[in-house]
C-alpha positions as CSV (number, residue, x, y, z in Angstrom):
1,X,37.2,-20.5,-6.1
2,X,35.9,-18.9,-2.7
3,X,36.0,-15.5,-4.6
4,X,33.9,-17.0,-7.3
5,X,31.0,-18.6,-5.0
6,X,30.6,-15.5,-3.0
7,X,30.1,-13.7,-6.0
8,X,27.4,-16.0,-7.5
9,X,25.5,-16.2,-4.5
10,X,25.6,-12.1,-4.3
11,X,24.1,-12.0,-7.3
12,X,21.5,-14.7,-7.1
13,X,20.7,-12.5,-4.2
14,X,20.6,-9.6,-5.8
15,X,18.4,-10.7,-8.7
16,X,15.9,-12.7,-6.2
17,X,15.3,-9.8,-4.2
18,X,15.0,-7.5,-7.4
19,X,12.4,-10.1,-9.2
20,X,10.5,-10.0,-6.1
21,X,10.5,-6.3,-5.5
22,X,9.3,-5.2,-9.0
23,X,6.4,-7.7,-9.4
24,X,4.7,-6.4,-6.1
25,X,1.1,-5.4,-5.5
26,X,2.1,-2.9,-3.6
27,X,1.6,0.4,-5.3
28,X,1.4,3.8,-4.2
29,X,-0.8,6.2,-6.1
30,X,-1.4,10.0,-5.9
31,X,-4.4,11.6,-6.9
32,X,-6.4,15.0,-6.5
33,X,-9.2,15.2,-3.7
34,X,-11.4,18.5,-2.7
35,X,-10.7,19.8,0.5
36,X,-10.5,22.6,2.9
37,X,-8.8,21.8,6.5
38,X,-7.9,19.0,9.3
39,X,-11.4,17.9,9.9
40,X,-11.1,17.3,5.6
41,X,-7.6,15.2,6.0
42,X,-8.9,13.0,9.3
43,X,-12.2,12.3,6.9
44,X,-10.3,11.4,4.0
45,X,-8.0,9.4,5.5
46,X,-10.2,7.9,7.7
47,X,-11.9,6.2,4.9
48,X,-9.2,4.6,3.6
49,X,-8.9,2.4,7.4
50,X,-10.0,-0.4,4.7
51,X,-8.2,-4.2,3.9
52,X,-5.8,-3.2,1.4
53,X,-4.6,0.1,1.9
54,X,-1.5,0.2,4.2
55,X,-1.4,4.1,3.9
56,X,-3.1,7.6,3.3
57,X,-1.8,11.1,3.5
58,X,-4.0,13.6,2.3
59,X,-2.2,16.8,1.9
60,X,-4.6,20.2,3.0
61,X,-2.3,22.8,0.7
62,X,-2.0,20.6,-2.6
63,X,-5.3,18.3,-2.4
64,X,-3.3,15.7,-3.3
65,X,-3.3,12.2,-1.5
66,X,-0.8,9.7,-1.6
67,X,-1.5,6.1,-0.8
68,X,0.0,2.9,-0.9
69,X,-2.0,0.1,-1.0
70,X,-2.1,-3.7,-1.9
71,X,-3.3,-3.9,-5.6
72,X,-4.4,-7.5,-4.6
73,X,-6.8,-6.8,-2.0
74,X,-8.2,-3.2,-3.4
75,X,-8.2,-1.3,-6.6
76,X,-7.4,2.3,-7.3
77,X,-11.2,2.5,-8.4
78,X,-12.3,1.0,-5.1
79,X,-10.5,3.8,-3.3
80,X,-11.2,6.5,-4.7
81,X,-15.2,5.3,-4.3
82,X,-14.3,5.3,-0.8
83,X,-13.4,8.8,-0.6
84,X,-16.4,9.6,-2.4
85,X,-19.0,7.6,-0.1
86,X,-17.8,10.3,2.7
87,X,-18.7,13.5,0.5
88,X,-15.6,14.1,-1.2
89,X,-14.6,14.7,-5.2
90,X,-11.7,13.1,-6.3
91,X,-10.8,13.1,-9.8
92,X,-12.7,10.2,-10.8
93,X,-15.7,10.3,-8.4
94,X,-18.3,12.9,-7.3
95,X,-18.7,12.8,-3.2
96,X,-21.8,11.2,-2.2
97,X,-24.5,14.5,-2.3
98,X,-26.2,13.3,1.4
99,X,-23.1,12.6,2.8
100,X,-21.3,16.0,1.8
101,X,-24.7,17.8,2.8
102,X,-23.5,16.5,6.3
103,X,-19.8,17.8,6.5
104,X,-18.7,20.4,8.9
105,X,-19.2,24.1,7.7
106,X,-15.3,24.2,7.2
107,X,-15.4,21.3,5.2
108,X,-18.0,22.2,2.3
109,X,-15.8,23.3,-0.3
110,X,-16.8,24.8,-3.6
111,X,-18.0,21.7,-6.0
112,X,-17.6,21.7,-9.4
């Protein structure tokens, strides 16, 4: 009988914890942004110091950034618009023209 109770409770466990963990706003997302260097990745990332995004990693080789954020508090739109306000393409948005005029030397990269 003791066998039996352990069991069930295990599994109500189990399924709580699973019900809770796939019906969660937090997503991670990875999509392209222009780039060149370090200055590029603290930028990038640096916009995303927002409510809603719990993290950013902007990698210099790839482009590619990778963040988790609360799908409740911000949208994937949102953050990528973010991105773009600092002068920076991603694949959805064009950067901002005035504020990519005002980027580093290192950081102008070749727009499409």
């Amino acid at each position: 009988m003791r066998n039996l109770f352990l069991k069930t409770s295990l599994l109500v466990v189990l399924f709580a914890f699973l019900s809770a963990t796939t019906n969660s706003p937090h997503v991670t997302s990875t999509f392209k942004v222009w780039g060149n260097c370090g200055t590029c990745k603290k930028t990038i990332e640096g916009s995303l110091k927002v409510k809603g995004v719990e993290k950013a990693d902007w990698n210099v080789k790839t482009k590619m950034i990778a963040v988790t954020y609360d799908s409740t508090k911000i949208s994937l739109d949102q953050i990528q618009k973010h991105i773009a306000a600092v002068g920076y393409d991603t694949d959805k948005y064009k950067g901002d023209d005035k504020a990519y005029s005002k980027l580093n030397a290192c950081c102008q990269y070749e727009r499409k």
